[in-house]
N, C-alpha and C positions, 0 to 999 in steps of 0.2 A: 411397277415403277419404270419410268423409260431407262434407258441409258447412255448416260453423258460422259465422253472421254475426248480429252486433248487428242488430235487428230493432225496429222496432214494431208493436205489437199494437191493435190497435179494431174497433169497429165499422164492418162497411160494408153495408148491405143489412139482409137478416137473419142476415147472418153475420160472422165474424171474418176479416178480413185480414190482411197480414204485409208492413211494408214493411223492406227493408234495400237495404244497399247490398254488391256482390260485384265481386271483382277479375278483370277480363277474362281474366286464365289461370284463377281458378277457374269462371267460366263457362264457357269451354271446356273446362274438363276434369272438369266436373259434368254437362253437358247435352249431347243429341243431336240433328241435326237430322232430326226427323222422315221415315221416308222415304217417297218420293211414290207407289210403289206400294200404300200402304194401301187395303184396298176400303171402298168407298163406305159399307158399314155400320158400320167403325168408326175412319172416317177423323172426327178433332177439328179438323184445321188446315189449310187451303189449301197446295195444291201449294209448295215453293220454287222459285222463279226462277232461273236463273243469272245472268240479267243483274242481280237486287237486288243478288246476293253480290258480285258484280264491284264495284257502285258504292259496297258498303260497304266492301268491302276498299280502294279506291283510294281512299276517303275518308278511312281510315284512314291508310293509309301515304303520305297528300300532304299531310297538316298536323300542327302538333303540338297546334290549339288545340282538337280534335274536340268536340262535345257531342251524346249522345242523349238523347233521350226516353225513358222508363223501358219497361222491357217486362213480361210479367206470366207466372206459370209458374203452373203447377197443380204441385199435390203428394200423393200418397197418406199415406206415412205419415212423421210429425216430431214432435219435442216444442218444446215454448217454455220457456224457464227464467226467468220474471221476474225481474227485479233493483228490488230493493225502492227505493224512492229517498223518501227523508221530507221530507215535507209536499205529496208531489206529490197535489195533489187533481184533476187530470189523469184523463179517462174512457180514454187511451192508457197503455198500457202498455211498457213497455221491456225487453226479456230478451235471450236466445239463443236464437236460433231454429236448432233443429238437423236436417238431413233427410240419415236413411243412407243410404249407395251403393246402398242393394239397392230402394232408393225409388222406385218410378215415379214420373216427373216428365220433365216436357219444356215448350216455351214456347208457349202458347196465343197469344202474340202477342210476335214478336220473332225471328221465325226468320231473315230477311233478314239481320238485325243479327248473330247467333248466326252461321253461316255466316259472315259477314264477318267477324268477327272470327277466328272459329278458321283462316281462308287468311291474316289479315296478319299475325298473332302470329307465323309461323317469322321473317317476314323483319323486324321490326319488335321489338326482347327489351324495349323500354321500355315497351310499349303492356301487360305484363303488369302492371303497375302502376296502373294508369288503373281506377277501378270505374265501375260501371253499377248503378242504383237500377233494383231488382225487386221485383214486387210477387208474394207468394205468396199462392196461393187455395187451401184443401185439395179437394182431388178431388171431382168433385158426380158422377160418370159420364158415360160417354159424351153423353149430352144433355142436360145438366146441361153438360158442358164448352163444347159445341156454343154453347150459348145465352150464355155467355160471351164468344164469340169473334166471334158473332153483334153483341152489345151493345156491345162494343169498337169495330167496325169500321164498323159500318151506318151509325152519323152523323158515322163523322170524316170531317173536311174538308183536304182535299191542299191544299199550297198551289198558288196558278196560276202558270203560265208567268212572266207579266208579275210576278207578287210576286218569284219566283223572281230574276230577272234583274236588278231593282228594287234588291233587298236586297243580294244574292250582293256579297262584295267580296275575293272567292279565285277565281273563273276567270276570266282573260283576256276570254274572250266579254264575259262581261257588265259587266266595268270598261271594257269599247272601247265599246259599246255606249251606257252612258249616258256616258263620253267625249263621243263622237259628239254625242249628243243635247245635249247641254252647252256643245258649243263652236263648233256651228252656228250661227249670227245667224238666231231669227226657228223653230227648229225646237224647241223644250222646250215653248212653248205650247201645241202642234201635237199633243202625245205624251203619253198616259194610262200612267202607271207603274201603275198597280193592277189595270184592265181585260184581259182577255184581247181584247177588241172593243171597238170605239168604236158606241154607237148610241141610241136611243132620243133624247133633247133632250142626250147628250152634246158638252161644249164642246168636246172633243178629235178631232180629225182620225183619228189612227194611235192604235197603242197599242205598248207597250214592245217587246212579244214579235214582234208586226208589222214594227216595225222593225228588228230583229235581225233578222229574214228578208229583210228589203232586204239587208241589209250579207252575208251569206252567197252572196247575186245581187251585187253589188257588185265585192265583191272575190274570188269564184269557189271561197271557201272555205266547208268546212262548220262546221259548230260548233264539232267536237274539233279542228278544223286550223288555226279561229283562237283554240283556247287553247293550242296548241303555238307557233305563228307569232307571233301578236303578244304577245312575251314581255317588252317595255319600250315606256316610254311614245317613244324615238325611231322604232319600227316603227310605231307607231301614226300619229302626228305624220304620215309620209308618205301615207296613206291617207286623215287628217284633212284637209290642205292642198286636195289634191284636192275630197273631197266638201264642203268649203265654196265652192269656185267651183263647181261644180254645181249646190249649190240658191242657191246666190246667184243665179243664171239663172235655174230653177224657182220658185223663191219672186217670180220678177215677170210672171207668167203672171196676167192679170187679177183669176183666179178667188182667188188667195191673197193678191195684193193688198185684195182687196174686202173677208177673210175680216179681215184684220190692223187695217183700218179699220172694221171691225163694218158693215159695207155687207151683210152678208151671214153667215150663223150654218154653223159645221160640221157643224148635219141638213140645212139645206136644199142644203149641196155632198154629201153620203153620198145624198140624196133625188132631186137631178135630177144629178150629174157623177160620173162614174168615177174622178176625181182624190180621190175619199174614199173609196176602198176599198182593200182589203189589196191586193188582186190587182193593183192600178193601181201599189202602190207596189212590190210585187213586178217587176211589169213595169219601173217605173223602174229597179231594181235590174241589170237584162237590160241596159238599153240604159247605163248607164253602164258596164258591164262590157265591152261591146265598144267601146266610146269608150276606154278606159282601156287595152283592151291594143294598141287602134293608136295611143293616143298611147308606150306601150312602143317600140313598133314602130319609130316615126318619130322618137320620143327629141322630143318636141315635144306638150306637155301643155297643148293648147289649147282652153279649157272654153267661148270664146266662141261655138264653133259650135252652141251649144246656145241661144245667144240667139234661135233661131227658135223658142224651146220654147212662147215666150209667146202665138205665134199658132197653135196647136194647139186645136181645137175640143175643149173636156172634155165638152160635152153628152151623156148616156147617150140622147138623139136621134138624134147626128149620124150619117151613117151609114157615117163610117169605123169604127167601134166594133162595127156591124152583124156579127154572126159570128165577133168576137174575144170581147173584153170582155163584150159584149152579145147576149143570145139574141134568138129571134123576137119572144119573150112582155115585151121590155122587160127582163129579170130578170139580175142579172152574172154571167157566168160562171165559175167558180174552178176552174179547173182547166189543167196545164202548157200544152195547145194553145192554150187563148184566152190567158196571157201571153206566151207567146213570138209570136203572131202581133201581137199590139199591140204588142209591142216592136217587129218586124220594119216596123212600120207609124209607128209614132214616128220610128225610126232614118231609112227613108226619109226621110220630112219634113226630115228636120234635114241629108239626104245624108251621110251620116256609113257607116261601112262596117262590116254586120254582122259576127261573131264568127263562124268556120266551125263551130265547136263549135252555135253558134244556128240556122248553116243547117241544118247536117244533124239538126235535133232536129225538123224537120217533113217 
């Protein structure tokens, strides 16, 4: 069957475009997902993913409030039927935009979405009903299409991590997360919601997405296992309890003292102490994690032995740091073996008893 949708027509470029709006079954059963074996001379559209198609399909069938972004299709051949409308002195146009089955057409931009939609439609009969705004472009050729899909993509900007988690208020993850950040005394000041990194004359210590990588060391979960787990705000609450007597110890470690009385700025703790880097707080992450599953152990949730935390050298000098955290040349190191031997190194200090999962990971 061809298909026929209310459209508008204008200028864009120096050409005519076509926007309407089309019902996700008739998208999927007008259009193809391109397939990835095309050779290279007259491939239009980047490979699909499987793993897009996954995220759009579960995005699809995990909420009812869904919204996309429009996507854009090329078309060979279509008529436009205007529909006269009086006194419209309007340079847009309004008609029926019509393109038959036998039409070459596919989506220059949108195929993640395409794909996704046509896996959640069996299991999902309502989402046939939901439209999606398409933008049609008629066929300019293979490099004419190219340079389309070219100019589409080359300046869009993804959102970041830290936006991502900032905003998000549907996965678990990230409603525990700024949770956390929230209802820790002394930690929201500390924590950049918009930054992927904290740096340059920034006022912020950590940043969102940084923090969220604590709590994954933390609580020894990964992403997708704390948006299965912590599925109400009482699971949460237990986890919270916890890491608020923890940095209540940490937060009276000289150097975050000094930082809260403006004794001292968040470049000059990221510039001379390892206590303002991700990896430092990654490493935090380690050492509560094994603290937390011996207080499991012992049924005895005792966070005061952390009160040694405060006489722990942060100097990126000092030379317990030397060969963890810290290379020859002065410079951090980021990577699994320098946090877990700082961890390893922290834990001692405070006599506290590493994680066997910790030991055997050196």
């Amino acid at each position: 069957m061809p298909l026929s949708i209310i459209a508008l027509a204008a200028k864009e470029g120096n050409d005519i475009t076509y926007t309407g709006k089309a019902s996700l079954a008739e998208v999927s059963n007008f259009f193809d997902v391109l397939p990835n074996e095309a050779p290279i001379e007259i491939k239009q559209q980047r490979d699909l993913t499987t793993s897009r198609t996954s995220k759009v399909r579960e995005y699809l069938l995990g909420c009812d409030d869904h919204i996309f972004g429009g996507v854009i299709a090329i078309m060979k051949t279509f008529t436009f039927d205007e529909i006269k409308i009086p006194s419209n002195s309007s340079k847009v146009k309004i008609g029926l935009l019509t393109i038959p089955d036998d039409s070459m057409r596919f989506f220059i931009d949108g195929q993640g979405r395409l794909s996704g939609i046509k896996d959640a439609l069996p299991f999902k009969a309502e989402l046939s009903d939901s439209f999606l705004d398409i933008k049609f472009v008629k066929d300019r050729g293979i490099e004419g299409n190219r340079r389309i899909f070219v100019d589409v993509n080359k300046n869009a900007s993804k959102s970041s991590q830290a936006i991502n988690l900032a905003f998000d208020t549907r996965e678990n993850n990230s409603v525990f997360t700024k949770y956390v950040i929230e209802s820790v005394p002394g930690l929201a000041k500390k924590i950049d919601y918009e930054k992927t990194s904290a740096g340059g004359s920034s006022e912020y210590l950590w940043t969102i997405n940084q923090f969220n990588s604590f709590l994954t060391y933390f609580t020894g979960l990964s992403k997708n296992e704390l948006n299965k787990n912590l599925t109400n705000t009482e699971k949460m609450d237990k986890f919270l309890s916890n890491l608020k007597e923890l940095f209540a110890h940490i937060f009276k470690h000289p150097i975050f003292v000094d930082l809260d009385s403006k004794k001292i700025t968040a470049k000059q703790i990221r510039d001379d102490h390892v206590f303002g880097t991700a990896i430092f707080l990654e490493t935090l992450g380690v050492v509560g994690n094994s603290a937390f599953e011996k207080f499991i152990l012992d049924n005895n949730f005792d966070w005061s032995l952390f009160s040694g935390f405060a006489a722990i050298d942060s100097s990126k000098q000092a030379k317990c740091w030397q060969g963890k955290l810290v290379d020859q040349d002065g410079k951090i190191v980021k990577n699994k073996n320098a946090r877990n031997r700082a961890a390893l190194h922290i834990i001692a200090q405070l006599g506290l008893t590493p994680s066997q999962l910790l030991v055997d990971s050196l």
